[in-house]
C-alpha positions as a printed NumPy array, in Angstrom:
array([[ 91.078, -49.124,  29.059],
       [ 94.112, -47.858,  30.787],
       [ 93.944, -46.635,  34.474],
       [ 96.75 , -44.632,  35.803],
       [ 97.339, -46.005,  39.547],
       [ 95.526, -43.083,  41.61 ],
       [ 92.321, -43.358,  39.256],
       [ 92.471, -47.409,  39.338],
       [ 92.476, -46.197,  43.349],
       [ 89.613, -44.135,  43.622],
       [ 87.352, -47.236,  41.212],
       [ 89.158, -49.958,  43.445],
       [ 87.488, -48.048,  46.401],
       [ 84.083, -47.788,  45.486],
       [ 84.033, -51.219,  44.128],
       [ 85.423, -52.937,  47.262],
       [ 82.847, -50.897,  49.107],
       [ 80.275, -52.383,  46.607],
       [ 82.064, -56.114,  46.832],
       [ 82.583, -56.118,  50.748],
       [ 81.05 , -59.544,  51.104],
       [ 83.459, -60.767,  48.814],
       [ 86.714, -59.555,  50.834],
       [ 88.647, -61.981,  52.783],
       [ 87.471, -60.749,  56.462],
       [ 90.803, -62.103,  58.333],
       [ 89.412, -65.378,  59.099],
       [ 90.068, -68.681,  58.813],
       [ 87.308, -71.14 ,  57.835],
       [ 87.633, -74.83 ,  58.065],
       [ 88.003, -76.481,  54.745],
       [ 85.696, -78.922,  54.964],
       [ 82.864, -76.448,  55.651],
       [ 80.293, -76.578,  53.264],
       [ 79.742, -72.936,  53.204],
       [ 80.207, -71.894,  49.407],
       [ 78.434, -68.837,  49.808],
       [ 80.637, -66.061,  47.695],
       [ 80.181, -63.083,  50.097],
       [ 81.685, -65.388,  53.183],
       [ 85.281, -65.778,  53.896],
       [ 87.153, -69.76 ,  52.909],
       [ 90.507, -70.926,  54.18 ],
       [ 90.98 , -74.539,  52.691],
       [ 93.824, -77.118,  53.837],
       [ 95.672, -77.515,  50.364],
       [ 98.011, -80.053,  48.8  ],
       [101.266, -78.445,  47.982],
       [102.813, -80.895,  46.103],
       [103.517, -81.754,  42.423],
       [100.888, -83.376,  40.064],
       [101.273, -87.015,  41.845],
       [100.554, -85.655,  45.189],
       [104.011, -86.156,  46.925],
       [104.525, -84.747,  50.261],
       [106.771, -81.826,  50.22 ],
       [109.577, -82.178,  52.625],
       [108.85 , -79.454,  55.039],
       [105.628, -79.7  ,  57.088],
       [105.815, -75.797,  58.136],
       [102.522, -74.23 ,  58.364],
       [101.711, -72.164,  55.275],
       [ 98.63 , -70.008,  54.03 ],
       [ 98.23 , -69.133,  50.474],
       [ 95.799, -66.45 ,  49.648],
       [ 94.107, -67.15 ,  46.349],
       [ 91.895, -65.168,  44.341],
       [ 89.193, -65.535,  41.415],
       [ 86.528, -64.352,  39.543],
       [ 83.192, -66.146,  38.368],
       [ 79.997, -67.72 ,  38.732],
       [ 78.495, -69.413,  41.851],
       [ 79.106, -72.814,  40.174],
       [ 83.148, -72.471,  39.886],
       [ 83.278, -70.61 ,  43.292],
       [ 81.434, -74.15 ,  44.531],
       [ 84.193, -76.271,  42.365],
       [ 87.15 , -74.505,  43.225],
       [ 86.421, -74.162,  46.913],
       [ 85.936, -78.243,  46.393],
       [ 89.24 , -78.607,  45.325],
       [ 91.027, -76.066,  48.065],
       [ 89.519, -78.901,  50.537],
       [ 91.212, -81.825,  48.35 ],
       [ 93.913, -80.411,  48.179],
       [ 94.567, -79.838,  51.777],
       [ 93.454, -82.952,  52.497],
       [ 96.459, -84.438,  51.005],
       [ 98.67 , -80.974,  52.535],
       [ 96.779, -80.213,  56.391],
       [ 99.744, -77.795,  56.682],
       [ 98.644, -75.602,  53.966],
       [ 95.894, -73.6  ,  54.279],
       [ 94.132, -71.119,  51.686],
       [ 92.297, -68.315,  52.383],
       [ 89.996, -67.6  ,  49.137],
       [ 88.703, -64.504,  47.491],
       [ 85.984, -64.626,  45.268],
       [ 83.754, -62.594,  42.984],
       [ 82.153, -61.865,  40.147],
       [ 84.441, -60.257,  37.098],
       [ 83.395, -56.693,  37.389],
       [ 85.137, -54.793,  40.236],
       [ 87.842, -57.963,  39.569],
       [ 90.95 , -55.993,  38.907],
       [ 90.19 , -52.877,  40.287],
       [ 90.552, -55.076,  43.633],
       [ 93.755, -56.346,  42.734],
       [ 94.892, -52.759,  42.083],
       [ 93.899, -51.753,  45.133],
       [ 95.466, -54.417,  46.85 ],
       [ 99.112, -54.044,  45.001],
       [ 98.976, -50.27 ,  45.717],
       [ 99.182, -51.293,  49.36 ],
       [101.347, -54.133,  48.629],
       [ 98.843, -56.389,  50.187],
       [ 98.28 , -58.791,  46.4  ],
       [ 97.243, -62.554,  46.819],
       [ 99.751, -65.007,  46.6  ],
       [ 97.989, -66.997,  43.765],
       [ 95.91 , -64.985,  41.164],
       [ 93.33 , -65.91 ,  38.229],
       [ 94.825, -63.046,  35.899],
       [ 95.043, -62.071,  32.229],
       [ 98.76 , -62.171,  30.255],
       [ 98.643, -59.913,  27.774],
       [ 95.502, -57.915,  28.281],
       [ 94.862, -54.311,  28.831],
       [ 93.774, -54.996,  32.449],
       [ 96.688, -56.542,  33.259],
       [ 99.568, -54.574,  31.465],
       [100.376, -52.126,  34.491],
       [101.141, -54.989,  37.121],
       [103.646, -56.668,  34.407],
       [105.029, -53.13 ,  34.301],
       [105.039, -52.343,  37.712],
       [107.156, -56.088,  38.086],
       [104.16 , -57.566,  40.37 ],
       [103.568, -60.561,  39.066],
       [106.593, -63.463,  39.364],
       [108.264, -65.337,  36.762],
       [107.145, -69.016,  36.845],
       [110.325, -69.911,  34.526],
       [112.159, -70.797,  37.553],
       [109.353, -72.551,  39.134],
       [109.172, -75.189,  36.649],
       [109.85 , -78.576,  37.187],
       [108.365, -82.263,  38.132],
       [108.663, -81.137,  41.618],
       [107.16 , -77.819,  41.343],
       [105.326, -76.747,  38.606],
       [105.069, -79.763,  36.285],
       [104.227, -78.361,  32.452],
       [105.528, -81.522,  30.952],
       [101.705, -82.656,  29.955],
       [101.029, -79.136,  28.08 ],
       [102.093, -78.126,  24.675],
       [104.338, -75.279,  23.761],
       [101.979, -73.906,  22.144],
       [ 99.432, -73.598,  25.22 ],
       [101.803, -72.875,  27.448],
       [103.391, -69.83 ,  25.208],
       [ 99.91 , -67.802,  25.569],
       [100.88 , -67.479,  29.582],
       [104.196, -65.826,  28.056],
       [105.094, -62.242,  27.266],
       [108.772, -61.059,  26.181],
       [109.697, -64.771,  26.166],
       [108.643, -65.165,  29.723],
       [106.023, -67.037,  31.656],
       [103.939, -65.252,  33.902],
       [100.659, -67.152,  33.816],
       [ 99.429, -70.894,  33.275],
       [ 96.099, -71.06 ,  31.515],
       [ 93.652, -73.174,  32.859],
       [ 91.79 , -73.569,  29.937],
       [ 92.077, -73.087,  26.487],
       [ 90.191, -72.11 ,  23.259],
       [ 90.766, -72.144,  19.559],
       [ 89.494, -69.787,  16.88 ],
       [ 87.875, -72.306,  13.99 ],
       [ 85.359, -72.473,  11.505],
       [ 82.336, -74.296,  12.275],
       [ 81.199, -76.629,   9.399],
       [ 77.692, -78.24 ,   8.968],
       [ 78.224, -82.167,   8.029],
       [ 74.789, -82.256,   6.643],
       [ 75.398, -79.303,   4.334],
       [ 78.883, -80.736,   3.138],
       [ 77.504, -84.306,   2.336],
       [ 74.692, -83.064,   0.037],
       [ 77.295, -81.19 ,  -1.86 ],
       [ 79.746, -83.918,  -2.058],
       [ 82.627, -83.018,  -0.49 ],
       [ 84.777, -84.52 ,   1.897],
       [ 85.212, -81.862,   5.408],
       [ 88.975, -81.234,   5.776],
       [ 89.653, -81.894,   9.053],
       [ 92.862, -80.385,   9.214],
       [ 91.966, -77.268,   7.002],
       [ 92.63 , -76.016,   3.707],
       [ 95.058, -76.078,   2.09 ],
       [ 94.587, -73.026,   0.593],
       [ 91.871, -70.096,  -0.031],
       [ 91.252, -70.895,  -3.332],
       [ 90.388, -74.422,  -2.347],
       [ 87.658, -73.355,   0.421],
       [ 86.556, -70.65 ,  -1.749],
       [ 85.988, -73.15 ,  -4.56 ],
       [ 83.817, -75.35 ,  -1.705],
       [ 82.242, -72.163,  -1.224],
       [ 80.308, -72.23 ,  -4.519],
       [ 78.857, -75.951,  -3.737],
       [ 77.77 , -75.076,  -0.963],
       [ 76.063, -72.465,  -1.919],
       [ 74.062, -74.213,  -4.33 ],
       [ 73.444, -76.6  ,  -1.796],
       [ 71.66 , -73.812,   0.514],
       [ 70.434, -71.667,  -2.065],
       [ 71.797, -68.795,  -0.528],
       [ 75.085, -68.417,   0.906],
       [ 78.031, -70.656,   1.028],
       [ 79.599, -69.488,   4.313],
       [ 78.49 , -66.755,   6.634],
       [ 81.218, -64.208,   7.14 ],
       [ 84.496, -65.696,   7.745],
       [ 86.753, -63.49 ,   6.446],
       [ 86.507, -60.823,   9.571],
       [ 88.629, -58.392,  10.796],
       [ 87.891, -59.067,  14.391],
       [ 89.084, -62.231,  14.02 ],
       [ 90.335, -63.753,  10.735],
       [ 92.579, -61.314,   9.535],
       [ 95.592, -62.034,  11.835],
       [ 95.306, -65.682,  10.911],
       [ 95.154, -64.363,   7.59 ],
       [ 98.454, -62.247,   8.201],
       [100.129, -65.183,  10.224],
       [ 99.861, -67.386,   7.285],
       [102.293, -65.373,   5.625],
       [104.727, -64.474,   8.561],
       [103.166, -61.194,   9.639],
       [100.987, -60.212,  12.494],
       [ 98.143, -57.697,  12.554],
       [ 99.236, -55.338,  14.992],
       [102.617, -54.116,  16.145],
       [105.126, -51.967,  18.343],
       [106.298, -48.766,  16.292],
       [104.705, -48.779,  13.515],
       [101.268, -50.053,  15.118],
       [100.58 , -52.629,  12.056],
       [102.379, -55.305,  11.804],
       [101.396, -56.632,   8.202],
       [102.333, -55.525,   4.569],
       [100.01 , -53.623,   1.669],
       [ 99.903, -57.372,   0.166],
       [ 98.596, -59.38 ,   2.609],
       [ 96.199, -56.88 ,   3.073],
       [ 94.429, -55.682,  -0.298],
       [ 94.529, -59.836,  -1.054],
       [ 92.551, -60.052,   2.033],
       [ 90.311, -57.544,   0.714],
       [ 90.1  , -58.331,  -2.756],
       [ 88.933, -61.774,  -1.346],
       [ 86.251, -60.506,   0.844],
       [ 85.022, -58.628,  -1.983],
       [ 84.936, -60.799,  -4.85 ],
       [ 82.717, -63.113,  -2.127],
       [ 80.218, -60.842,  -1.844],
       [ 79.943, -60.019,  -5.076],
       [ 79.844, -63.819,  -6.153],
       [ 77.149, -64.148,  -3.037],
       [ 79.65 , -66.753,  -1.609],
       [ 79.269, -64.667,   2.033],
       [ 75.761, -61.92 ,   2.406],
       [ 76.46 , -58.634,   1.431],
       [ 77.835, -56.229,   3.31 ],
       [ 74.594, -54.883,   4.748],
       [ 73.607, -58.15 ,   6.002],
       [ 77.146, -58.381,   7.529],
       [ 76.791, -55.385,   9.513],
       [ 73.476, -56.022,  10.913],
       [ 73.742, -60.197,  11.501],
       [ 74.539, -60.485,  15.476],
       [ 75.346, -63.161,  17.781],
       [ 75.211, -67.413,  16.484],
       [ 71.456, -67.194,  16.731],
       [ 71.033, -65.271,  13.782],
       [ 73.841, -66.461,  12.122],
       [ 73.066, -67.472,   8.695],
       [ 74.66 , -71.02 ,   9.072],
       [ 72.085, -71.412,  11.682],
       [ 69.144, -70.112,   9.666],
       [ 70.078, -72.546,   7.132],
       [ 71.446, -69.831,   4.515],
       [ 74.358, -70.666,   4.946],
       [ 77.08 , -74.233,   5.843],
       [ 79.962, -72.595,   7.528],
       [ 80.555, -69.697,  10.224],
       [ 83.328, -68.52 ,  12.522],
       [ 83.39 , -69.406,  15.652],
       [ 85.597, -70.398,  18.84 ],
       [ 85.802, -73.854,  20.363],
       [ 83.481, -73.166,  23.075],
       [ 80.616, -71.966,  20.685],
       [ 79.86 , -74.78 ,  18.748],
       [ 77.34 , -75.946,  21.071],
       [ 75.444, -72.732,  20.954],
       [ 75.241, -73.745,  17.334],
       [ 73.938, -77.487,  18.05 ],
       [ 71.334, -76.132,  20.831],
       [ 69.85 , -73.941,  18.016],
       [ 69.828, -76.089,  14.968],
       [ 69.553, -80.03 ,  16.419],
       [ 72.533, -80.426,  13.855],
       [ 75.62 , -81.495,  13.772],
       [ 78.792, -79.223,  13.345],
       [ 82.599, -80.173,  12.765],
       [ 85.764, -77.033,  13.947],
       [ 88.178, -76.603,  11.067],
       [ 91.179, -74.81 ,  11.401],
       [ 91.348, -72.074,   9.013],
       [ 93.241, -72.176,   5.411],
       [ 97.272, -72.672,   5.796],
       [ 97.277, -74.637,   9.283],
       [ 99.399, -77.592,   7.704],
       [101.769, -75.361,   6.049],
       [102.38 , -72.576,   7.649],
       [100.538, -73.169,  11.415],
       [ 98.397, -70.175,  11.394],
       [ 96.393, -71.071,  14.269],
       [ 96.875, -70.376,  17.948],
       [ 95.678, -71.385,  21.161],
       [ 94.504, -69.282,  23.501],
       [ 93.793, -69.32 ,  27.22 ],
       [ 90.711, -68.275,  28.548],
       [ 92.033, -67.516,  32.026],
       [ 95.651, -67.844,  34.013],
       [ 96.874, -68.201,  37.074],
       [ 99.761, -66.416,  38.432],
       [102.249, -65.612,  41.469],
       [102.411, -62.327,  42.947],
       [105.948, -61.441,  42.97 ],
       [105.505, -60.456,  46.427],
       [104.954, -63.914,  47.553],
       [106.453, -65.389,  50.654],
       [105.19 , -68.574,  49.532],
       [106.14 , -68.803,  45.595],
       [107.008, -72.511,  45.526],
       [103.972, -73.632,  47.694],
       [101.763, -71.626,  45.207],
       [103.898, -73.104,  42.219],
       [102.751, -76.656,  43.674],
       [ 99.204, -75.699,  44.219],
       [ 98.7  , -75.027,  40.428],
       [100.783, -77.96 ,  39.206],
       [ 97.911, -80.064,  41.327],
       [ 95.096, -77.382,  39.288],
       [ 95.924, -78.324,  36.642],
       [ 96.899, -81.864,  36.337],
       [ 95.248, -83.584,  39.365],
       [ 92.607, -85.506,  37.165],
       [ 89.887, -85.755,  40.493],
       [ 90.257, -82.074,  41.182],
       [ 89.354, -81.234,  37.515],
       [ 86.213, -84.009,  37.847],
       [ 85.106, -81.379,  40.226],
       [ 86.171, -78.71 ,  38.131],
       [ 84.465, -79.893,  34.806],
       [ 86.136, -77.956,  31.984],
       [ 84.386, -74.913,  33.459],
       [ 86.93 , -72.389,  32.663],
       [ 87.83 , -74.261,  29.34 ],
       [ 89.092, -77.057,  27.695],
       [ 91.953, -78.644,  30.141],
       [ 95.553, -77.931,  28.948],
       [ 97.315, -81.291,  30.356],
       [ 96.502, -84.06 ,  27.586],
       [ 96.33 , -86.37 ,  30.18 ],
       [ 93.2  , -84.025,  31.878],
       [ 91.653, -84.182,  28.771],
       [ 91.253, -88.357,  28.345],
       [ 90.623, -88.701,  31.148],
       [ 87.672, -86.474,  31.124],
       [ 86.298, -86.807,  27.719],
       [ 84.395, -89.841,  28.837],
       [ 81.852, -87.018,  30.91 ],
       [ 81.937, -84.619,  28.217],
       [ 78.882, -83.232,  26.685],
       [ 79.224, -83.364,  22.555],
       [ 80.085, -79.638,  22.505],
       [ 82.282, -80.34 ,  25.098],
       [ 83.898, -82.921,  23.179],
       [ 83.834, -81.258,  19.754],
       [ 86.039, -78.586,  22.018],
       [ 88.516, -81.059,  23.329],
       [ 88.639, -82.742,  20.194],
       [ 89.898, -79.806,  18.407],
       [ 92.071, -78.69 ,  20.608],
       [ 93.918, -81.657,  20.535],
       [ 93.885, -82.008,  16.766],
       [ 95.508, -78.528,  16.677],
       [ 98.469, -79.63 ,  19.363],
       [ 99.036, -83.201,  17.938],
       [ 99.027, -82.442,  14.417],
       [101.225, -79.486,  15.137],
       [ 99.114, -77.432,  13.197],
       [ 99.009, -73.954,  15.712],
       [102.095, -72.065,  16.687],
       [102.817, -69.354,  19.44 ],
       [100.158, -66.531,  19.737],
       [101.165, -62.741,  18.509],
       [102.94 , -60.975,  20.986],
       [100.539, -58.595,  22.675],
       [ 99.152, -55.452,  20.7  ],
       [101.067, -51.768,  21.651],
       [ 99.402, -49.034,  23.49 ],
       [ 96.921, -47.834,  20.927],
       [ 95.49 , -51.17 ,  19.381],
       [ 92.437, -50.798,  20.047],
       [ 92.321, -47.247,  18.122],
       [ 93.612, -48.191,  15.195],
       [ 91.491, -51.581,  15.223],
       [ 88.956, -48.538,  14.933],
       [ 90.302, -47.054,  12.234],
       [ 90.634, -50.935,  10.524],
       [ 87.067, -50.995,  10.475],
       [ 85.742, -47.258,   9.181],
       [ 88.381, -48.329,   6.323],
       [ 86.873, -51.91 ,   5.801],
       [ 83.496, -49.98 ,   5.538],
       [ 84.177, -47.685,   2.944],
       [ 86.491, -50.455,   1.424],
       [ 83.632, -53.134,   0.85 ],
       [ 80.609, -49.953,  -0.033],
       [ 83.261, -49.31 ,  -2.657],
       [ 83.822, -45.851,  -1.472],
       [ 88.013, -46.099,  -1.528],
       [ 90.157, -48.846,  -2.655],
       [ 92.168, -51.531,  -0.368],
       [ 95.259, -49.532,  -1.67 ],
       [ 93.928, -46.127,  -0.533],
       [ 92.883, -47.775,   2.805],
       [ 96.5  , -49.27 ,   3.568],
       [ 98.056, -46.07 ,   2.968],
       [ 95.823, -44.269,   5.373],
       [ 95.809, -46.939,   7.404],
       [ 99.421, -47.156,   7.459],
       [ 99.791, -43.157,   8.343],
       [ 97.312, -42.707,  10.542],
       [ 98.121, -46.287,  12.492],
       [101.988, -44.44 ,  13.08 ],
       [100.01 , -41.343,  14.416],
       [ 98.171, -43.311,  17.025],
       [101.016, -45.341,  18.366],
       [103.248, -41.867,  18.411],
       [100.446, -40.314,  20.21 ],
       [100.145, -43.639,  22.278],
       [104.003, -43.717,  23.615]])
């Protein structure tokens, strides 16, 4: 939802009235205090060096104010590390701000509308909440920040580092990262005789064709829904070079790509390859997924779901990238939170050090435990996987499969003013689409009118 500035003012108000404990209060507290209680106030003596814990050259006195949202068990872990960190750095000090995620930005509006922003930020790129403060030019390039002595990237992909970008330029580095996959059962794929692809499909035809196995293997369903449009039609659309949404014309993909997607979905039904529509519409959340009831040997899913699978089955499940990875990289990787730099900063390159420890100090992300996803330095990653729960692993796993295999590319630039309208629109069509009410040709063309409307409307 977009908030102009005064009305992001007035919610910031009430909701720093609401979150008082969780303001910083002015005062230091010693890093080494064992206070992790989220409505008191932290300062924590911080290493402000690169990833190997070098001493920077000047010892002046420095405090970074960092803020976050989340639980009480990654305030505890993060407010673990501020007191490594300064362990190694006594001249840095942080003073923390914590909280839980609603009120989150609203505070950080407040804060940038009295140019008063922290100096290091878990943010958003490319998100709705976030657009006005790259718009406004609050939050700081890290491009120039990069470097062994710095900001050290040289353990993370392209690929995971190109979801902190936007126009080509980093703004935020994710400290975690999921995948979009499709989550296989082993069991369900050895009684039918067929070997799991571990690096996807190579086509539609050739999962659809698995499809009708497996479905005589549960006696149901082959797959639960897995062509959707929440999720699997941009991969869809990026295996042939398009994108799902875009600026101008608000869609970013051709009548082709998407009456094939539909003729697919519908043909599946029909052949009772995926439920019927019906069923579609009214199955919510993993737990009553079909592929957990047992109707079913394959579901969508993200990287961090498949042990909500496990936990309700007792089985075991493989991630799959989707159809196309090997040929034309349709999948992406996608962080599940950032950090950034205000622009404001006094402090940029101390704050530029501080995340290059975050993020590839391996005993600061012991302590941190994958909690805000799977790590994004390789080197994080083995070194971890030894603690890893099996979901956990599964995760990491995956993720790795996608980056060394060179199967996921950079993610979709971020949607125009207006997305979330015509995603809307996308799915009042896909109804009357798939309860044969219009046809996916009569859909695209209203789709592709009405989709100009909203971004004209939108500008």
């Amino acid at each position: 939802m977009k908030l102009t500035w005064m009305s992001s003012l007035i919610i910031a108000l009430a909701a720093i009235m609401i979150l008082a404990g969780c303001s910083i209060g002015g005062s230091n507290i010693d890093a080494n205090s064992n206070n992790n209680n989220s409505n008191s106030n932290q300062t924590s003596d911080t290493n402000t060096t690169n990833s190997t814990g070098e001493q920077p050259k000047s010892e002046e006195p420095i405090e970074l104010r960092i803020s976050w949202w989340g639980g009480q068990a990654r305030h505890d872990a993060t407010n673990q590390v501020l007191s490594m960190y300064s362990e190694l750095h006594p001249h840095v000090t942080f003073l923390p701000e914590f909280q839980g995620y609603d009120g989150y930005f609203q505070k950080l509006t407040l804060q940038a509308t009295t140019n008063n922003m922290p100096d290091v930020m878990q943010f958003y790129v490319g998100s709705a909440d976030t657009q006005q403060f790259y718009d406004k030019g609050l939050i700081a390039s890290l491009d120039g920040l990069l470097g062994s002595d710095l900001l050290d990237v040289s353990d993370v992909s392209d690929s995971a580092l190109s979801t902190g970008k936007m126009d080509g330029v980093l703004y935020g580095i994710p400290l975690g990262l999921n995948a979009y996959a499709f989550v296989v059962d082993k069991a369900a794929y050895e009684a039918a005789g067929l070997t799991i692809p571990e690096h996807g499909y190579d086509s539609w035809e050739q999962l659809e064709e698995h499809l009708v196995k497996l479905k005589a293997v549960t006696a149901e369903y082959g797959a639960d829904d897995l062509l959707t449009l929440s999720n699997t039609f941009r991969y869809y659309a990026r295996m042939f070079g398009q994108t799902q949404y875009a600026e101008g014309t608000g869609i970013g993909f051709d009548e082709q790509v998407y009456v094939s997607f539909y003729q697919m979905k519908k043909r599946w039904i029909e052949q009772g390859l995926i439920p019927p529509y019906d069923v579609i519409l009214t199955t919510t959340g993993i737990e009553n997924s079909m592929t957990v009831k047992g109707s079913a040997a394959v579901s969508p899913g993200y990287t961090n779901q498949i042990g909500t699978f496990t936990q309700a089955t007792g089985k075991e499940y493989q991630l799959v990238p989707l159809p196309g990875s090997r040929t034309a990289k349709v999948m992406d990787l996608r962080g599940s939170q950032f950090m950034s730099i205000s622009a404001n900063s006094a402090h940029k390159e101390e704050a530029a050090r501080f995340i290059s420890y975050f993020i590839n100090d391996i005993e600061a992300n012991k302590v941190l435990n994958a909690e805000r996803g799977i790590p994004v330095a390789s080197k994080v990653r083995d070194a971890l996987k030894e603690g890893f729960n099996d979901a956990q692993l599964a995760g990491m796993e995956y993720i790795n499969l996608l980056t060394e295999q060179d199967l996921a590319s950079p993610i979709d630039p971020p949607p125009p003013a207006g997305a979330t309208e015509i995603e809307r629109l996308m799915m009042d069509l896909e109804q009357q689409i798939l309860f044969n009410v219009i046809t996916p040709e009569e859909a695209y063309a209203t789709l592709k009118e009405e989709a100009l409307k909203i971004i004209e409307r939108n500008s």
